[in-house]
C-alpha positions as CSV (number, residue, x, y, z in Angstrom):
1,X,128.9,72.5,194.1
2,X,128.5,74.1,197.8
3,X,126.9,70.4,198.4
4,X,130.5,69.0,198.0
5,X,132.2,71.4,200.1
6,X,133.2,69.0,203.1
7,X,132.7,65.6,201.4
8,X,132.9,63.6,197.8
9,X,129.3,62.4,198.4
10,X,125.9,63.2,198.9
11,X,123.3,61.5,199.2
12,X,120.2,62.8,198.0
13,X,116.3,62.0,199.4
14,X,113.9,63.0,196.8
15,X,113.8,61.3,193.2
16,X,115.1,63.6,189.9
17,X,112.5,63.3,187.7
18,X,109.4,64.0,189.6
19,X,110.9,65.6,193.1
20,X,108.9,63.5,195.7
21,X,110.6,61.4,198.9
22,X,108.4,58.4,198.3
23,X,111.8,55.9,197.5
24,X,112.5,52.6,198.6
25,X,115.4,50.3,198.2
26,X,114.8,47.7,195.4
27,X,119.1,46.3,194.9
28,X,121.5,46.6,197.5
29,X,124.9,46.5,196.0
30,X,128.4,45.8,197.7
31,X,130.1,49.3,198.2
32,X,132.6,50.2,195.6
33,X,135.7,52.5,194.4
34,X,134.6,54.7,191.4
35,X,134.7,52.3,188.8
36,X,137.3,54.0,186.4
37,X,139.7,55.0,189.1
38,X,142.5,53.1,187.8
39,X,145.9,54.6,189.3
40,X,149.4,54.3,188.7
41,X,152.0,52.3,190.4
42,X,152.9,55.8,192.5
43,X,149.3,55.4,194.1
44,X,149.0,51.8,194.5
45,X,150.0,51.9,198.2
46,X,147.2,55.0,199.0
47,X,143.4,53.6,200.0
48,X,140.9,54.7,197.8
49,X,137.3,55.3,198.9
50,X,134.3,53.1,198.3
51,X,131.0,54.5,198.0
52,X,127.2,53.2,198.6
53,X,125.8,51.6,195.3
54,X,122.1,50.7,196.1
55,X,119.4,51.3,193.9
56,X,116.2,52.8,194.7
57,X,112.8,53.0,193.3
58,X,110.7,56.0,192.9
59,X,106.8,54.9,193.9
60,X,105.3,57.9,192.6
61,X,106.6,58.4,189.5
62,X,108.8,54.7,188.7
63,X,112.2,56.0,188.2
64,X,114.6,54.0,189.4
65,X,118.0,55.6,190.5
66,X,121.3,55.5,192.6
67,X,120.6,58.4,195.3
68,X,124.4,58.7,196.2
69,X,126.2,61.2,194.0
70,X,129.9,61.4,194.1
71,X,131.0,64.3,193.2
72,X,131.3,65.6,189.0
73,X,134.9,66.7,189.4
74,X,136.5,64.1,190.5
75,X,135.1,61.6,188.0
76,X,135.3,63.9,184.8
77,X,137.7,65.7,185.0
78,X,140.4,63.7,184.1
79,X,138.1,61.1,182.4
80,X,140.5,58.2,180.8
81,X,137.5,56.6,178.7
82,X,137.3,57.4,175.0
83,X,135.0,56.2,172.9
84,X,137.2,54.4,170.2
85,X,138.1,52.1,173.0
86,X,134.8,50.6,173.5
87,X,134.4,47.2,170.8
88,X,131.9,48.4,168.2
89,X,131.1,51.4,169.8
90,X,132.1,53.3,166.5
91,X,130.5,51.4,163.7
92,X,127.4,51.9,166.1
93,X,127.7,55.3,165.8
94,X,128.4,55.6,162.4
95,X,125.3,53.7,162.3
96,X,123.3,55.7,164.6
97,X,124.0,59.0,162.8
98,X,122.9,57.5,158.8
99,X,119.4,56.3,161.2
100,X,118.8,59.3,162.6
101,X,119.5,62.0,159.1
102,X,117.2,59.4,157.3
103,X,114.7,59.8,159.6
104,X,114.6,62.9,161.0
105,X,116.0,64.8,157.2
106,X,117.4,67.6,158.9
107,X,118.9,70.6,156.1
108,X,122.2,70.7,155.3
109,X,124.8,72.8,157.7
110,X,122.2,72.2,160.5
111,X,123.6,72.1,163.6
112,X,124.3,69.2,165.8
113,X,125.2,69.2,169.4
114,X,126.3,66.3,171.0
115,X,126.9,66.4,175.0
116,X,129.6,64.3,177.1
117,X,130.8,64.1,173.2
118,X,134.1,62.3,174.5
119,X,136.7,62.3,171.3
120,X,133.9,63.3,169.0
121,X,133.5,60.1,167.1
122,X,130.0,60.8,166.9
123,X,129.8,64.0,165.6
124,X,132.7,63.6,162.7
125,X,129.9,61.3,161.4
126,X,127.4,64.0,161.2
127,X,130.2,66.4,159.9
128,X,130.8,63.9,157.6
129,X,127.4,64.0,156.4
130,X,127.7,68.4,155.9
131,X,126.3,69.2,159.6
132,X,127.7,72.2,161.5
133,X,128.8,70.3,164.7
134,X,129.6,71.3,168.2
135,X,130.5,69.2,171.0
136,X,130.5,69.6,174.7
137,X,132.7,67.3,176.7
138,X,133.8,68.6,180.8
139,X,137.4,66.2,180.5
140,X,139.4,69.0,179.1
141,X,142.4,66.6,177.7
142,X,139.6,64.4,175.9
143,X,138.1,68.1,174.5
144,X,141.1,69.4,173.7
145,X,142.4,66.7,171.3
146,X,138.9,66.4,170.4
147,X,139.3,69.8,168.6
148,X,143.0,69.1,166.9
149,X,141.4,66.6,165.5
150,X,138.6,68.7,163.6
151,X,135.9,68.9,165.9
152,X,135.1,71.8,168.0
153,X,134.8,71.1,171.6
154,X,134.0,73.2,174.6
155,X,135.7,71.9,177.8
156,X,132.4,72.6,180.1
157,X,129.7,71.1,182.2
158,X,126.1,71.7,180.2
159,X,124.1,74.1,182.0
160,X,121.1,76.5,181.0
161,X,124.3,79.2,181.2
162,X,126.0,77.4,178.8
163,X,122.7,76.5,176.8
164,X,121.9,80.4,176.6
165,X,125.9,81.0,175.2
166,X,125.9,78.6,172.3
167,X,122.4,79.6,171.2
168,X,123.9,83.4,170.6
169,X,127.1,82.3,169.5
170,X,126.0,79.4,167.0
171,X,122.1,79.3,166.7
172,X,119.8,77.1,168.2
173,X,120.9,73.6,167.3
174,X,118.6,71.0,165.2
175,X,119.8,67.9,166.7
176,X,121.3,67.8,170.0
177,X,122.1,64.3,171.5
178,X,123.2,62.9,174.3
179,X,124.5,59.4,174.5
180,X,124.8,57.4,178.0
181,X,125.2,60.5,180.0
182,X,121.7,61.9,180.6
183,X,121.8,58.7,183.0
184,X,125.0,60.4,184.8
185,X,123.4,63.8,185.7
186,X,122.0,64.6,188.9
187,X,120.5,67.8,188.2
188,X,118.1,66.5,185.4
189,X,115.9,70.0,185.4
190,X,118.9,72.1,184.8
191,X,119.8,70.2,181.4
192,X,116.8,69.7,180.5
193,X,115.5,73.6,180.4
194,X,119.2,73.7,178.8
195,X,118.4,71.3,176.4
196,X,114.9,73.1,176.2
197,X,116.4,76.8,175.5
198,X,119.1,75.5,172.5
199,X,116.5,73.1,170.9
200,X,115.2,74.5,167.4
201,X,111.3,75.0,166.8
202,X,112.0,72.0,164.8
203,X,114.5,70.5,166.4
204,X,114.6,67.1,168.6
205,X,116.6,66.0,171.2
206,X,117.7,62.2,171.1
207,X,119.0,60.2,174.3
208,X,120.7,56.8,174.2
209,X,120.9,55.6,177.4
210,X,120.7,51.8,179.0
211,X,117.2,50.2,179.6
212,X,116.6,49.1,182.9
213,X,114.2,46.4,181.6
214,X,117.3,45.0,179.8
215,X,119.2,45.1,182.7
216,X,117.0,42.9,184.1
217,X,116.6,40.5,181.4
218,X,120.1,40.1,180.6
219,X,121.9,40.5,183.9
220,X,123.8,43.4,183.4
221,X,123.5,44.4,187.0
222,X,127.3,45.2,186.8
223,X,126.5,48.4,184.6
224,X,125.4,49.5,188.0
225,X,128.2,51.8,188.9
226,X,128.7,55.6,190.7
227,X,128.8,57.1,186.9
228,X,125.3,56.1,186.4
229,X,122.7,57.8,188.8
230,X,119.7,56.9,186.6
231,X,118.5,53.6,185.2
232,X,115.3,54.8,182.8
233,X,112.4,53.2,181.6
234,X,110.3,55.0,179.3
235,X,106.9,56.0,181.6
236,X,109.0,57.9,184.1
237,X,110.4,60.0,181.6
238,X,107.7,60.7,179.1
239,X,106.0,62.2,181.8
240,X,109.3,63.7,183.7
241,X,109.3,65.9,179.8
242,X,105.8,67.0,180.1
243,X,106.7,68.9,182.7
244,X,109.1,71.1,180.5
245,X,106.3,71.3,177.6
246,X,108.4,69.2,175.9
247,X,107.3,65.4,174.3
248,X,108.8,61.6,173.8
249,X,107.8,61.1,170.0
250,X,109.8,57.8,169.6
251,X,111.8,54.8,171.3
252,X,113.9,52.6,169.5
253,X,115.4,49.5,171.3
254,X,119.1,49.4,170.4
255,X,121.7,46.6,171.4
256,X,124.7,48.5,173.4
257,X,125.6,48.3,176.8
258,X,123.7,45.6,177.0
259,X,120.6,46.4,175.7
260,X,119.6,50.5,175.5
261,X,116.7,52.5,174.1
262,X,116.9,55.6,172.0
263,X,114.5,58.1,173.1
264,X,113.3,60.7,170.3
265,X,112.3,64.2,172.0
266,X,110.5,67.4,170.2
267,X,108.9,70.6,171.8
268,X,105.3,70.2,172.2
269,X,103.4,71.2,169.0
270,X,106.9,70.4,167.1
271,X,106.2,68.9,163.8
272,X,106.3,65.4,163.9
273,X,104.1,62.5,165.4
274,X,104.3,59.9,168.2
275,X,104.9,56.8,167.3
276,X,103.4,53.5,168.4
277,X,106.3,52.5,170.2
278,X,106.2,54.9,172.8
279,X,102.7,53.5,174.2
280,X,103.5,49.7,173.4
281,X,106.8,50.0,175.8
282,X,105.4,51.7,178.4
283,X,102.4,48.8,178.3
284,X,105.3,46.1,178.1
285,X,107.2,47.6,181.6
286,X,103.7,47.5,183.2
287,X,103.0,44.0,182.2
288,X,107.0,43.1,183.7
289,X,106.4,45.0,186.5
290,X,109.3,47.5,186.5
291,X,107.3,49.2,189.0
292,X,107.6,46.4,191.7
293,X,109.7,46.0,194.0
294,X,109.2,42.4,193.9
295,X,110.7,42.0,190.2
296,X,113.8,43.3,191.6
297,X,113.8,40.9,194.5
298,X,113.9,38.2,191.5
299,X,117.1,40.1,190.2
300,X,118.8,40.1,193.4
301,X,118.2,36.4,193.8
302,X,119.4,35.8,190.2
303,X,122.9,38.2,191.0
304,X,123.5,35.8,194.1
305,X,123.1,32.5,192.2
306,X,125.3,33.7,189.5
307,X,128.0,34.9,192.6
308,X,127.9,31.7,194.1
309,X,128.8,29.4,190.8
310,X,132.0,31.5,190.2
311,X,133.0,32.1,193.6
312,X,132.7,28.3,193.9
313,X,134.1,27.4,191.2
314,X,137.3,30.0,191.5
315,X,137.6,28.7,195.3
316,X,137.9,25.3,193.4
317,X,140.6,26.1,191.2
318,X,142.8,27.6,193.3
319,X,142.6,25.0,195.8
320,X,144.3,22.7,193.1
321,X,146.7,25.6,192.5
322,X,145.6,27.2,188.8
323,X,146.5,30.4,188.1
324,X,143.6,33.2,187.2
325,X,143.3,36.0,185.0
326,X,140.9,38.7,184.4
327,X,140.1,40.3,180.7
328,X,138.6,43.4,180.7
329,X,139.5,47.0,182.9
330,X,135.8,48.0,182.1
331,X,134.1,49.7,184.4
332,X,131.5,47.8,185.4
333,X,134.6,45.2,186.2
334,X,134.9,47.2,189.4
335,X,130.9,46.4,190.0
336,X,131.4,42.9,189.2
337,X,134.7,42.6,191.6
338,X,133.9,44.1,194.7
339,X,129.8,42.3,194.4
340,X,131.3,39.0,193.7
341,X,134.0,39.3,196.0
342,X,136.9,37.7,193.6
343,X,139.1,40.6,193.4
344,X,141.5,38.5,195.5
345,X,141.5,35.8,193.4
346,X,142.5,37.4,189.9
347,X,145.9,37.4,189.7
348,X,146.2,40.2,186.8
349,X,143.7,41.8,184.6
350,X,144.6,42.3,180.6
351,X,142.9,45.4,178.8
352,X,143.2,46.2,175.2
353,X,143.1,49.9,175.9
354,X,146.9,51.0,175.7
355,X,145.6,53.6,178.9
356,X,144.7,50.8,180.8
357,X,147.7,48.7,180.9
358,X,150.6,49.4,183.4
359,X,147.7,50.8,185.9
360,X,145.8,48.7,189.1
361,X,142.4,48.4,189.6
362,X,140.1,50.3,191.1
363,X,140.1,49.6,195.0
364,X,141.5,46.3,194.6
365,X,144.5,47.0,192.9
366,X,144.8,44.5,191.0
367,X,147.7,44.7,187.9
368,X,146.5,45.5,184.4
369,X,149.0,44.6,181.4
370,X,148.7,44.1,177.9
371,X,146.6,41.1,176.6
372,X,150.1,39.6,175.3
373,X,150.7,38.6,178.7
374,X,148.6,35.6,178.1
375,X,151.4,33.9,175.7
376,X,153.9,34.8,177.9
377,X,152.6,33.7,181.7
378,X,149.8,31.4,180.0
379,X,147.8,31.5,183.2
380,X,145.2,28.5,183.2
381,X,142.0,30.3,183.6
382,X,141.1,33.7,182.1
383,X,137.9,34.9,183.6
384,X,135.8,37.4,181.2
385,X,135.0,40.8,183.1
386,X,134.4,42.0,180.4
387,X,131.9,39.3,179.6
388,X,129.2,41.0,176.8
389,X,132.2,41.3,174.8
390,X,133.0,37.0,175.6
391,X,132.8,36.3,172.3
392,X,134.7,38.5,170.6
393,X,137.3,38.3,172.9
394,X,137.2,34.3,172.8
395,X,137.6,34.4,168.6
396,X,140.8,37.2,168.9
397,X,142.9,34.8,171.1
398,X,142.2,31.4,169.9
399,X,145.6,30.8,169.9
400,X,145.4,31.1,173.9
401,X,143.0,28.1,174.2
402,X,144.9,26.1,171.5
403,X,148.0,26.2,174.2
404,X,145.7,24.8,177.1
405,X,144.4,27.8,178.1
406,X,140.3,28.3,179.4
407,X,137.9,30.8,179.2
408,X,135.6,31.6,182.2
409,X,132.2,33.7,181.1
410,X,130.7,34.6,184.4
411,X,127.2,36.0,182.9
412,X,124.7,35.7,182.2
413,X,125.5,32.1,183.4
414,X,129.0,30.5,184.2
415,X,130.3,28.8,181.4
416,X,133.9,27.6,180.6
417,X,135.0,27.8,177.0
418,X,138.2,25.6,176.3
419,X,140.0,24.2,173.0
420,X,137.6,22.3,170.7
421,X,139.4,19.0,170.1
C-alpha cells in the first residue's frame, strides 16, 4: 500500500496485463466521486473528491483500462453493495452455477472458491449442489453476515499469501470464480499466480466480467466507473494467461451488466479442450476494431449525442417548471450524472435498496428516498438512471404513469414512456 501513503490515488504508466508504457487515451470522461460513496445526512455538508475517469488503450497488447487507481481501502472496506440487491442478479447465478457443474462435472464435495463473494449468493448455489465452498470477500460486515448465514467467508484481500493459506488449510480448490472483480484489481499478476497456486490439476478458473465490445455496442459507457480498472476483451487476456502457463479454454457471452463474457481458464496440459469460441471472438474484436483508437472516437461521438438530447430536453422541462426525478442509486448513476451534467436538475433519486434510501449522492448530493415517494410528491418526470433495468422498473410502477406521471429512458436513446390511452 506504500503507493497510497500521501494520496488516495495513483496513477499508474504501464498497462496490467502485458507491462509496457505504450498507452494512449481512447475516452475521456468527466471526473467523478467514487461512484458508491453514498453518505449520510451528517456528511452531506463535507466535499467529497472526484477522481480522473479516462480510459486508455494498451497498443501492444489491446487492453483497454482506467490507469487511475483509487485506493482498495477506501472503496471495500465498508462496501454497501450486496448482491441480492441487484434485479436478476440471483436467478443468474443460480443459473450460472447449474451451467457450469453440467459442464465442467466436477465430484461431489469439490471445492469451490469464489472471490469478492459479496453475501455469498453464489456459492449457497454450489453448496446447494454438495460443493465444499469457501468465499473470500475484503468488506468485513458483508463477510461476516456472509458466514451467519452458512457460508464461510474470510474477510481478506486475495493474495498469493492468502492463495498459499487456503491451499494447506482446505485443499487446492476445483472451481474458483471470480465474478466482476478481476476487472477491479490492479495488481493482476499477484492474483493470478494466486489463482495459479490454489487451482487443482484439474481444476479451472472462470471469470465473468463486462465485455468491452458490448460496452460499445450497447452504450454502457456509464459502467465506466473508479471500481473498474479493466474493460477486457478476449485477445488481451488469452495471451496476458500464457504468461502464467496457464490457458483460456472457453468464452461464453452472457447478458449482465450489459452484456459480459464468461471466460473458462485451466492450467496448460489440464484436461480439457479449447473451444471454437475462443478463436471466433478474438476474429470478431479484430474485424470491430477494438484495437483502434478510432472505434472509440465513434463511441465518444455517440456519448455526446445521447448528452445533448437529455440535457436539452431536461433544460426544456424545467423552463416550463416540471418537476424531475431520478430512479436508480446505481453506481454507474454517479458516471452518468457527473458526464451528463444533470445532477442539478434531479430533484431526488428513488432506490429500491432499503441502504440506499435516506442517503445523498455521490458528489452531487442529491436525496435518495424510497420509490413510494413517487405516489406521494408525484413529480412529473422520472428519469431512468438506472436505465438497463427501464423496463422492469416501467412494468412495477404502472400505477405512477396511470396518475400522469412520465418515464424518461436516457439510453441507449432518449425515449419518454407515458400512460397508454
Amino acid at each position: 500500500m506504500s503507493l497510497f501513503q500521501n494520496n488516495n490515488i495513483y496513477k499508474r504508466d504501464t498497462c496490467r496485463l502485458c507491462g509496457c508504457k505504450n498507452l494512449r487515451l481512447i475516452l475521456p470522461l468527466t471526473p467523478t466521486a467514487l461512484c458508491d460513496a453514498y453518505v449520510s445526512a451528517a456528511h452531506v455538508n463535507e466535499v467529497q473528491e472526484v477522481y480522473p475517469l479516462d480510459l486508455f488503450l494498451c497498443q501492444d497488447c489491446g487492453y483497454i483500462h482506467l490507469p487511475y487507481v483509487v485506493n482498495p481501502e477506501i472503496i471495500y472496506r465498508n462496501y454497501i453493495y450486496v448482491t441480492t440487491s441487484s434485479l436478476g442478479l440471483s436467478d443468474h447465478f443460480k443459473k450460472y452455477v447449474n451451467e457450469v457443474l453440467y459442464s465442467l462435472k466436477p465430484s461431489p464435495q469439490s471445492l469451490v472458491v469464489d472471490i469478492g463473494s459479496n453475501d455469498g449468493t453464489l456459492l449457497r448455489y454450489f453448496k446447494d449442489r454438495n460443493m465444499r465452498v469457501l468465499g473470500i470477500e475484503p468488506a468485513f460486515e458483508i463477510a461476516q453476515n456472509a458466514t451467519k448465514s452458512g457460508i464461510e467467508s474470510l474477510s481478506q484481500f486475495f493474495s498469493v499469501k492468502l492463495s498459499d493459506k487456503i491451499r494447506k488449510d482446505y485443499g487446492p480448490a476445483t472451481i474458483i470464480t471470480m465474478n466482476n472483480l478481476f476487472a477491479n484489481i490492479d495488481d493482476l499478476v499477484d492474483v493470478t499466480r494466486g489463482i495459479r497456486t490454489l487451482l487443482a490439476p484439474d481444476g479451472v478458473f472462470i471469470i465473468e466480467s463486462s465485455y468491452v465490445a458490448d460496452m460499445i455496442q450497447n452504450m454502457v459507457f456509464d459502467f465506466v466507473y473508479h471500481e473498474h480498472l479493466s474493460y477486457f476483451s478476449v485477445k488481451p487476456l488469452k495471451t496476458f494467461f500464457k504468461r502464467f502457463n496457464m490457458e483460456l479454454i472457453n468464452v461464453e457471452r452472457v447478458p449482465t451488466k450489459g452484456g459480459s463474457l464468461r471466460y473458462y481458464i485451466q492450467l496448460d496440459g489440464g484436461p480439457r479442450l479449447t473451444s471454437s469460441a475462443v478463436a471466433e471472438l478474438i476474429k470478431y474484436e479484430e474485424h470491430i476494431g477494438l484495437e483502434r483508437h478510432d472505434t472509440f472516437k465513434v463511441f465518444s461521438s455517440k456519448i455526446d449525442e445521447r448528452k445533448h438530447k437529455l440535457v436539452n430536453t431536461l433544460h426544456e422541462l424545467k423552463a416550463h417548471k416540471k418537476t424531475i426525478a431520478g430512479y436508480g442509486g446505481s453506481a454507474t448513476t454517479t458516471t452518468l450524472l457527473y458526464h451528463f451534467g444533470i445532477g442539478n436538475m434531479i430533484d431526488y433519486i428513488v432506490d429500491d435498496n432499503p441502504e440506499k434510501q435516506n442517503t445523498f449522492s455521490p458528489g452531487c448530493h442529491i436525496p435518495v428516498m424510497a420509490p413510494d415517494v413517487l405516489y406521494k410528491s408525484r413529480p412529473d418526470y422520472v428519469v431512468v438512471l438506472a436505465w438497463r433495468y427501464f423496463d422492469p422498473i416501467v412494468k412495477k410502477h404502472q400505477a405512477y404513469l396511470d396518475r400522469g406521471g412520465h418515464f424518461i429512458r436516457p439510453l441507449p436513446d432518449l425515449e419518454i414512456v407515458e400512460r397508454l390511452l
